[in-house]
C-alpha positions as CSV (number, residue, x, y, z in Angstrom):
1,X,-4.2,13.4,11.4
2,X,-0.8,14.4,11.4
3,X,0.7,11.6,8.3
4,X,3.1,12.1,6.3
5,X,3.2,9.8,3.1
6,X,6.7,8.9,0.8
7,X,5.8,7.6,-2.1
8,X,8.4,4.7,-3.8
9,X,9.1,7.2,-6.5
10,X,9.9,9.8,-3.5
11,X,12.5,7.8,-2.2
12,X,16.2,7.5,-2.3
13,X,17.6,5.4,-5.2
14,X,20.5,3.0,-5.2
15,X,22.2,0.3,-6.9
16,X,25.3,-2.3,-6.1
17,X,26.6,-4.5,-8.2
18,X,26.2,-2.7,-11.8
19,X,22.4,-2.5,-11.4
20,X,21.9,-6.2,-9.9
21,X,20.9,-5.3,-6.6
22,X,18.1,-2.2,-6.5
23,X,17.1,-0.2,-3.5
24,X,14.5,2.2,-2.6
25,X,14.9,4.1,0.7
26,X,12.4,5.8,2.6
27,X,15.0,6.7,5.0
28,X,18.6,7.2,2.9
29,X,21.7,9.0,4.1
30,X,21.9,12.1,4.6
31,X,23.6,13.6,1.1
32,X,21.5,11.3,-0.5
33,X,18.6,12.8,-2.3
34,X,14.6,11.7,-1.9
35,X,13.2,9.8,1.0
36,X,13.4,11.9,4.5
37,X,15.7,12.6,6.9
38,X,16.6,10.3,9.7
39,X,14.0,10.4,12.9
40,X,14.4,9.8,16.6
41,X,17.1,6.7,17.0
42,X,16.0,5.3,13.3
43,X,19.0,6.7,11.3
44,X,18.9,4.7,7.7
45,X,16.0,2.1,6.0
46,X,16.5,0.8,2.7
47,X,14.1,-2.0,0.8
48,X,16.7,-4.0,-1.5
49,X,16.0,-6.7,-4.2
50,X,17.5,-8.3,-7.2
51,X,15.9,-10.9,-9.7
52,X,19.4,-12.3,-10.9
53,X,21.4,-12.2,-7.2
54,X,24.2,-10.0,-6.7
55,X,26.9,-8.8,-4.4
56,X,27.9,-6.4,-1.9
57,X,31.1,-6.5,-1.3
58,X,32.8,-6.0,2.5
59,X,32.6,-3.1,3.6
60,X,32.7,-2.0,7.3
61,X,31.2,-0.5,9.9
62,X,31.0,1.4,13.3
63,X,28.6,1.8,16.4
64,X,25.0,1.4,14.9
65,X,22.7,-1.4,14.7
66,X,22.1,-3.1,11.8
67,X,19.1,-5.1,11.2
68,X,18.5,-7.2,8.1
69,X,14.9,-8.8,7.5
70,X,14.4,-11.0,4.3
71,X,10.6,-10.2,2.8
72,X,11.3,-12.8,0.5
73,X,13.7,-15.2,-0.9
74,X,17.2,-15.9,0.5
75,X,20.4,-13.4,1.7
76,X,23.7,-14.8,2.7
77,X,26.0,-12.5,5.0
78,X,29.6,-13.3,5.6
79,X,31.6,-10.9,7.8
80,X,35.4,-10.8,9.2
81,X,34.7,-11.4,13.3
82,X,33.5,-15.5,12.0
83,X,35.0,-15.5,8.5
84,X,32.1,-17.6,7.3
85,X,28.5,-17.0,5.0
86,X,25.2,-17.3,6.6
87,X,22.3,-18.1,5.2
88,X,18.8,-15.7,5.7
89,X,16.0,-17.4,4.4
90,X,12.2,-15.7,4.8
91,X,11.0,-14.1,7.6
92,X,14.8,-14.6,9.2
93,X,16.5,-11.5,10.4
94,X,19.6,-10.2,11.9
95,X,21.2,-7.7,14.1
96,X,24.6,-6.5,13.6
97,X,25.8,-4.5,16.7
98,X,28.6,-3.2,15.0
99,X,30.6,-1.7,17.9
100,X,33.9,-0.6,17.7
101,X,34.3,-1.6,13.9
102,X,33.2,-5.1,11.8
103,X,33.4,-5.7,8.1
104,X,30.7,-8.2,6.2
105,X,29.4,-8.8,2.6
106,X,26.1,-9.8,1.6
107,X,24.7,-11.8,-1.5
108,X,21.1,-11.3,-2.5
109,X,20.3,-14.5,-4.8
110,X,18.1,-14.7,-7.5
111,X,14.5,-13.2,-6.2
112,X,15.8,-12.0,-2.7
113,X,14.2,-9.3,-1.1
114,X,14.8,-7.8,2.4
115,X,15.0,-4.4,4.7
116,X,18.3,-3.6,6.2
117,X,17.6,-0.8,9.0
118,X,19.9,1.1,10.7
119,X,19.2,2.1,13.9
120,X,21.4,5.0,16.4
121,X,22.3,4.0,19.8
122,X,24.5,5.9,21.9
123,X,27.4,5.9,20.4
124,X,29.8,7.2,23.2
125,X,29.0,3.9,24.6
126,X,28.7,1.2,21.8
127,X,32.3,2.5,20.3
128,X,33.8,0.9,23.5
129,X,32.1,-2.7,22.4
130,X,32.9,-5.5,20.5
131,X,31.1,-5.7,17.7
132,X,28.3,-8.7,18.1
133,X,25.7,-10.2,15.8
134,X,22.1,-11.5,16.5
135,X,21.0,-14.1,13.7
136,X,17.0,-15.5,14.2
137,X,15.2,-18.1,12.4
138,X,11.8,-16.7,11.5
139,X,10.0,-19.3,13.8
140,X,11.9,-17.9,17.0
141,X,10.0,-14.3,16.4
142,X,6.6,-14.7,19.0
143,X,3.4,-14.2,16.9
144,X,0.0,-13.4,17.5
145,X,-3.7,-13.2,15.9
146,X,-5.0,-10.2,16.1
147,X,-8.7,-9.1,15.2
148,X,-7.3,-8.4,11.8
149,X,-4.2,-10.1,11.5
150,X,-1.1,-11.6,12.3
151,X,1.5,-9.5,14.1
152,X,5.3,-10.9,14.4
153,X,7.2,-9.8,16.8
154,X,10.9,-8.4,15.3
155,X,12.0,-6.2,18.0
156,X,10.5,-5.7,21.9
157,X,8.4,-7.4,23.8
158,X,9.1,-11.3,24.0
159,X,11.6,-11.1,20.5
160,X,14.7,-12.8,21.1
161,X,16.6,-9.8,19.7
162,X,18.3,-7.6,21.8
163,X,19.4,-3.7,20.7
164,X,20.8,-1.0,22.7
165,X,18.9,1.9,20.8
166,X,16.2,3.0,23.2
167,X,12.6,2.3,22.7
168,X,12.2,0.7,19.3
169,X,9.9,-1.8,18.7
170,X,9.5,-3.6,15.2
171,X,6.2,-5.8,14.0
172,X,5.5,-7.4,10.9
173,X,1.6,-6.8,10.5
174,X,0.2,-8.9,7.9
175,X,-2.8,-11.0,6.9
176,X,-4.6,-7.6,7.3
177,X,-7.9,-7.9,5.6
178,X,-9.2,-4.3,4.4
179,X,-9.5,-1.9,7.4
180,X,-6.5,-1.4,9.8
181,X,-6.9,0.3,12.9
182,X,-4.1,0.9,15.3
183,X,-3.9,2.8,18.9
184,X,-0.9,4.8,19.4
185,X,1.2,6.5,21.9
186,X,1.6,10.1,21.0
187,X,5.2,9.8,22.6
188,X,6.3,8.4,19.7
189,X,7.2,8.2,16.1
190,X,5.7,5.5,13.7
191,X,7.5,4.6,10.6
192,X,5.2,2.3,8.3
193,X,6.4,0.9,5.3
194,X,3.4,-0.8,3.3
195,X,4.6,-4.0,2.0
196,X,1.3,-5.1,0.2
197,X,-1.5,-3.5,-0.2
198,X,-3.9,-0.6,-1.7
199,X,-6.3,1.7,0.2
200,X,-6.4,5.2,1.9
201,X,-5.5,7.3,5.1
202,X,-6.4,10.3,5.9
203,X,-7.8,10.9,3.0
204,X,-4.9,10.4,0.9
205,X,-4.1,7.2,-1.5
206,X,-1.8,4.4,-0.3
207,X,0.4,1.3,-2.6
208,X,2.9,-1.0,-1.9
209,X,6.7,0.7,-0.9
210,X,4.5,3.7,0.3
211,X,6.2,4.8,3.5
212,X,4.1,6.4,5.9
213,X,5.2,8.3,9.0
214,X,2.9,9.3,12.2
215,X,3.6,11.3,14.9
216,X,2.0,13.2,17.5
217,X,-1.4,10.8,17.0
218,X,-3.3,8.4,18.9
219,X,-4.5,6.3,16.5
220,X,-4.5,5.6,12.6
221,X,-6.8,3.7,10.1
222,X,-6.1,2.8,6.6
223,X,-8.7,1.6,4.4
224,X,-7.2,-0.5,2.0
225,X,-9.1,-2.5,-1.0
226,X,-8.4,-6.3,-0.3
227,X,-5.4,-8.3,2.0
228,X,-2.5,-5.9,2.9
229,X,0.8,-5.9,5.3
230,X,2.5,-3.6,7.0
231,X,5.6,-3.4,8.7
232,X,5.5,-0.7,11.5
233,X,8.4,0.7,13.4
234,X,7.9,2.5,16.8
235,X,10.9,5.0,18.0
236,X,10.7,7.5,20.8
237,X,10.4,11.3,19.5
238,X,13.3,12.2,22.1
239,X,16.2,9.6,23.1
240,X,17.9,10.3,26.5
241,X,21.6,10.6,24.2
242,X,23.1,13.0,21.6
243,X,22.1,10.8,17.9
244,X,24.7,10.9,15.2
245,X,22.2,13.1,13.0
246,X,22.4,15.5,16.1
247,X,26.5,16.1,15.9
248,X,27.1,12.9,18.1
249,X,30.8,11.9,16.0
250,X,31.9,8.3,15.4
């Protein structure tokens, strides 16, 4: 089985706000050391926390998509298009489509905890846009029981959200209890980031903030040892457009 595995401790490393807010990123930017290099249309992923709350401060940005998903806790964005904060509570998520240039800020308070995923869409076409923003309550996402969990629906089929980077799909897997078994397309690229949860693939040991990435494959299992969640990423391996990681220019 063609996995690759990125431990935590294998991952970028960042701060903001003198040490308040942490990040790990399986995915950083490219002069950034650890983690891997971008993949497909999935350009940046970064896990962020803080136990006291902290601030980053505007800053702006240009044709990608932005998605922020709080794991836990409570984020407030503010940005210059509405000139107002925003809370993100659990399970809420957003999607900046930042166009032809947006600023925003985001406070973490006290125990937050969320992804914010960058993903590359064509950008000969999305520098032409206004920048735009998606914000959805956690309850708007469809769900679903599976045999051995819970999946939620972030992006595709059903999700309110709407993205202009080809082909991804984004589920929140959890509730798993023990094995996890999942058919795949070998067409594409699967980014999983283990949010909770011990066990093995392939052979090889598996902990929470292990990021796992599967290509070429038509199916995984992970064993793990008790209740685990996953959140799972699907990207084509080839997008019909130049990426950014490719030479496209902003």
């Amino acid at each position: 089985m063609s996995v690759e595995i990125v431990s935590k401790h294998h991952q970028a490393q960042g701060a903001f706000d003198f040490g308040r807010i942490r990040e790990n990123k399986p995915i950083g930017f490219p002069h950034e050391r650890g983690g891997i290099s971008s993949m497909s249309n999935l350009f940046y992923w970064a896990h962020a926390w803080s136990d006291t709350g902290g601030l980053i401060d505007t800053h702006p940005h240009q044709g990608f998509e932005i998605m922020s998903y709080v794991l836990g806790g409570k984020i407030s964005h503010y940005d210059t298009k509405y000139d107002r904060w925003l809370d993100l509570d659990t399970g809420d998520a957003q999607v900046i489509r930042a166009g032809n240039g947006i600023s925003h800020a985001e406070k973490v308070l006290p125990g937050g905890e969320f992804f914010q995923i960058w993903f590359d869409p064509d950008l000969t076409k999305t520098m032409k846009k206004e920048a735009s923003y998606s914000d959805i309550k956690s309850s708007d996402f469809p769900t679903k029981t599976l045999a051995n969990g819970q999946a939620k629906t972030i992006i595709g089929q059903g999700s309110p959200f709407e993205i202009d980077a080809e082909g991804i799909e984004v589920t929140d897997i959890s509730e798993i209890s023990k094995r996890w078994d999942m058919t795949l397309d070998k067409e594409k690229v699967y980014s999983i980031y283990v949010v909770e949860g011990e066990g093995k693939v392939a052979r090889s040991s598996v902990a929470p903030n292990d990021f796992l990435v599967v290509k070429s494959e038509d199916q995984i299992a992970i064993d793990f040892t008790g209740k685990a969640r996953l959140f799972i990423i699907q990207s084509p391996s080839k997008v019909s457009y130049k990426t950014y990681a490719e030479g496209q220019l902003i």
